[in-house]
C-alpha positions as CSV (number, residue, x, y, z in Angstrom):
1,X,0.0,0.0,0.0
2,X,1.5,3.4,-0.8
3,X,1.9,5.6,2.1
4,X,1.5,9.3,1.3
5,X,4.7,11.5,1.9
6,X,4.7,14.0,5.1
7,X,4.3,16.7,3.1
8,X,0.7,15.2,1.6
9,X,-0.4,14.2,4.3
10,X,0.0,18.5,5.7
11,X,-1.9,19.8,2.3
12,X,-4.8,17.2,3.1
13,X,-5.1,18.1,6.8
14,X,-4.9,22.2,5.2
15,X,-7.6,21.9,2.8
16,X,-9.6,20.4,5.5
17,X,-9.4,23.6,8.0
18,X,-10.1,25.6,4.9
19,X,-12.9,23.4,3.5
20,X,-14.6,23.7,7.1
21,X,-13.9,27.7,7.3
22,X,-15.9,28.4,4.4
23,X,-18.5,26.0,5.3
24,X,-18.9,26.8,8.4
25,X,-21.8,29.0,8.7
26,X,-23.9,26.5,6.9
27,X,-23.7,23.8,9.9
28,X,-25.1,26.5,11.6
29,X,-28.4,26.4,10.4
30,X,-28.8,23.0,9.5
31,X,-29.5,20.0,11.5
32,X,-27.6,17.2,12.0
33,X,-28.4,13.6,11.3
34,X,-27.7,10.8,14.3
35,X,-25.5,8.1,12.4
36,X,-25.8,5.0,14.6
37,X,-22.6,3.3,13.1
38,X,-20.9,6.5,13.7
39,X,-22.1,6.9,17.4
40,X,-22.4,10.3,16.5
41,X,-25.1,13.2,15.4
42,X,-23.3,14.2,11.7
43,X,-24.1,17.1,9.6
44,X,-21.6,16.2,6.7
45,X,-19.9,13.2,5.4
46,X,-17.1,13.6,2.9
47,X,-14.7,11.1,0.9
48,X,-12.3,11.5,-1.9
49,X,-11.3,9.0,-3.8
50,X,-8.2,11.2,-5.1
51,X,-6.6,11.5,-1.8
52,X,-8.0,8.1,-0.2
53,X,-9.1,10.3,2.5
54,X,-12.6,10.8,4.5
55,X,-14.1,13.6,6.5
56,X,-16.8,13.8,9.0
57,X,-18.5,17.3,10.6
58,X,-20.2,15.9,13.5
59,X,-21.9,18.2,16.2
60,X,-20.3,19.9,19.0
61,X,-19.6,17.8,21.6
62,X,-19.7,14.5,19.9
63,X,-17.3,12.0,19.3
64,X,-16.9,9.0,16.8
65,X,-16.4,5.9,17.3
66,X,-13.4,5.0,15.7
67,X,-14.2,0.9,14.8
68,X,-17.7,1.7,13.7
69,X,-16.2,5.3,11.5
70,X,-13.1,3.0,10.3
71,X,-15.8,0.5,8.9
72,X,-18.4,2.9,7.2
73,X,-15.5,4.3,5.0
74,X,-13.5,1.1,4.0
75,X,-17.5,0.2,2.5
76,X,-16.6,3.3,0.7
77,X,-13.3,2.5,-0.3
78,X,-11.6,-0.7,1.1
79,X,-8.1,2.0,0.9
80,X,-9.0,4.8,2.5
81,X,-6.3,5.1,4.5
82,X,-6.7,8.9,6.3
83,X,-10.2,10.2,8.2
84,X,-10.5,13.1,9.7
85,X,-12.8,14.2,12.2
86,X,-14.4,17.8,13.1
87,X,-17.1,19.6,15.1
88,X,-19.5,21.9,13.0
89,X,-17.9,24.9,14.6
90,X,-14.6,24.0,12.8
91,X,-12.4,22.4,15.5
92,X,-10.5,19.3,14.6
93,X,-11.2,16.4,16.7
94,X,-9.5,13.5,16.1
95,X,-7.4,12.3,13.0
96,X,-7.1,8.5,11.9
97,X,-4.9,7.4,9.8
98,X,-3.6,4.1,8.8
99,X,0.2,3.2,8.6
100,X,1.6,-0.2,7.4
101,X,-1.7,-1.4,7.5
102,X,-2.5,-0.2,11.5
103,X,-4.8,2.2,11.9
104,X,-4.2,5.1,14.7
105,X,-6.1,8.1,16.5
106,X,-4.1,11.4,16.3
107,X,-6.6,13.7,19.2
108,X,-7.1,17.1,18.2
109,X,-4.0,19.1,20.3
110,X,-1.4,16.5,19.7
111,X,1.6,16.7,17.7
112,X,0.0,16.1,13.7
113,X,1.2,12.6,13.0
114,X,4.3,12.1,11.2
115,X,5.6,8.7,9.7
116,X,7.1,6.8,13.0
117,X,4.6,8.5,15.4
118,X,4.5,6.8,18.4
119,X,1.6,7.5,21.2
C-alpha cells in the first residue's frame, strides 16, 4: 500500500481547516443527522477517492467511534487510509490514519502525525 509522503499528508489536513472555514456557517443552520454506526449526530460526510481520505462534521460535543467510522468508509473504499474528524464549529477532533496497515487516533492538540509516530 502506498503511504502518502509527510508533506501530503500537511496539504490534506490544510484543505480540510479551509474546506470547514468556508462551510462553516452553513452547519449553523442545518440539522444534524444521528448516524448510529458513527455513534455520533453528523451534519456532513465527505470522501475523496483522489486523496483516499474521508471527512466527517459531526456536532459539538460529539465523538466518533473509531471501529464503527473506520468501517463505514472502507464500505466506501476498502483504501481509505486517512479520516479526519471535526465539530460543526470547525475544530478538529481527532485524526485517523492508517500506517503499514495499522490504523491510529491522532486527538485534536497532539503533535499532527508524522511517519514513526508513536503514542
Amino acid at each position: 500500500m502506498k503511504q502518502e509522503s509527510d508533506s501530503e499528508f500537511e496539504m490534506m489536513l490544510d484543505a480540510s481547516d479551509t474546506l470547514l472555514k468556508v462551510s462553516e456557517s452553513i452547519y449553523a443552520r442545518q440539522q444534524s443527522v444521528q448516524v448510529d454506526e458513527l455513534m455520533c449526530s453528523v451534519f456532513d460526510v465527505n470522501y475523496s477517492y483522489a486523496t483516499k481520505c474521508g471527512a466527517v462534521v459531526m456536532q459539538d460535543g460529539h465523538c466518533t467511534h473509531m471501529a464503527g467510522c473506520i468501517r463505514f468508509f472502507e464500505r466506501i473504499d476498502p483504501e481509505v487510509s486517512l479520516i479526519l474528524t471535526h465539530y460543526s464549529s470547525g475544530q478538529q477532533d481527532t485524526c485517523y490514519r492508517k500506517v503499514d496497515g495499522e490504523w491510529q487516533a491522532i486527538r485534536s492538540g497532539l503533535p499532527r502525525p508524522i511517519r514513526g509516530y508513536e503514542h
